[in-house]
N, C-alpha and C positions, 0 to 999 in steps of 0.2 A: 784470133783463135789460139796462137801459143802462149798467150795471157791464159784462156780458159786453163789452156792443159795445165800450164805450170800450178793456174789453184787446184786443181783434183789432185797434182802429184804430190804438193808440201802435202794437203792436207790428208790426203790416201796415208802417206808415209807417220806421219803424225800417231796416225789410227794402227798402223801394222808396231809402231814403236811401242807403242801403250799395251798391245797385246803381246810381243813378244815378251816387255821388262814386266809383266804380271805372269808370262809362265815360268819365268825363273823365279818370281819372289812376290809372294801375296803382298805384302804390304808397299814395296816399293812401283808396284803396278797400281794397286789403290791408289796411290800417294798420284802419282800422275794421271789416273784416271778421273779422281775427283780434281783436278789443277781443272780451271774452266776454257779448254783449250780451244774447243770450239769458237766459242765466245770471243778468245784472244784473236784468233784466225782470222773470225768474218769482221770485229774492229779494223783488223789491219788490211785487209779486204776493199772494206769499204773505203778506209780514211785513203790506200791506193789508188783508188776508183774515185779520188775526189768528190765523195759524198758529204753534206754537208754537216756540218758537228751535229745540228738538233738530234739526224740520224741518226749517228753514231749513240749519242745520249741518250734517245731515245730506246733503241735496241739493246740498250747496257740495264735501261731501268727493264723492259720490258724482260727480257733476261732470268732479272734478278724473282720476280714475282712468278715468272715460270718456273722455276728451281722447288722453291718452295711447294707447291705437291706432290713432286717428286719424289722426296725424301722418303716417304714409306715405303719404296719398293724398295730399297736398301736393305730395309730391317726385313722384310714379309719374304724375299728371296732366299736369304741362307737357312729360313724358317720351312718353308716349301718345298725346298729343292728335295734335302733327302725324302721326305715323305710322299712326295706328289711325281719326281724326276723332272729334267731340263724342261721341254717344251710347257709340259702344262704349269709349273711354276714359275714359267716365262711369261707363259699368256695369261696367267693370273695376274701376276703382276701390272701386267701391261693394264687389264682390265680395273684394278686398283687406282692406276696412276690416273686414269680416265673419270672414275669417280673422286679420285681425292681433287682431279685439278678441276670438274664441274663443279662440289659444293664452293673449295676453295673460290672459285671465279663468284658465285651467289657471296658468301662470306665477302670477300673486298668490293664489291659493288656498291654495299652499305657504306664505305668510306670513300666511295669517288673512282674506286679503279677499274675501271672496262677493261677485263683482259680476253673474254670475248666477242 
């Protein structure tokens, strides 16, 4: 059980850092937001947890192919925002990221990759 907690604290603390150093400064918040810290985490998570490398590699590739439809809510957000405000330029987006990662997942199927 103080296994669990100590992971929701690193990583709670992780998430409250990332937001405090982007209300002092857009791009230095950026700059650690976009770092794939998550990703870093549940690596070190797991490889803790004595999970086995295929794991590990496997969750790194997988990862990396989830990322990739992501990327348009980056651009389509500060596009939104002023004209739509927070929520609904949030749930647009949100709603974007869901189409881009269905065609996306149709698109790499043709080359072998199930990411659904």
């Amino acid at each position: 059980m103080a296994w669990l907690i100590t992971k929701y604290a690193v990583t709670a603390a992780i998430v409250v850092l990332v937001s405090e150093v982007a209300r002092r400064s857009d791009r230095l918040g950026g700059l650690i937001a976009a770092l794939p810290l998550v990703t870093v985490l549940a690596l070190i998570w797991l490889h803790v947890e004595r999970q086995p490398e295929q794991k590990l590699a496997s969750h790194a590739w997988y990862t990396f192919w989830y990322v990739i439809p992501t990327l348009p809510m980056f651009l389509a957000f500060p596009v939104l925002l002023p004209r739509w405000g927070f929520w609904p330029a949030l749930a647009a987006c949100a709603l974007l990221t869901i189409v881009c990662f269905a065609l996306f997942a149709l698109l790499v199927r043709r080359f072998g990759i199930e990411l659904l």
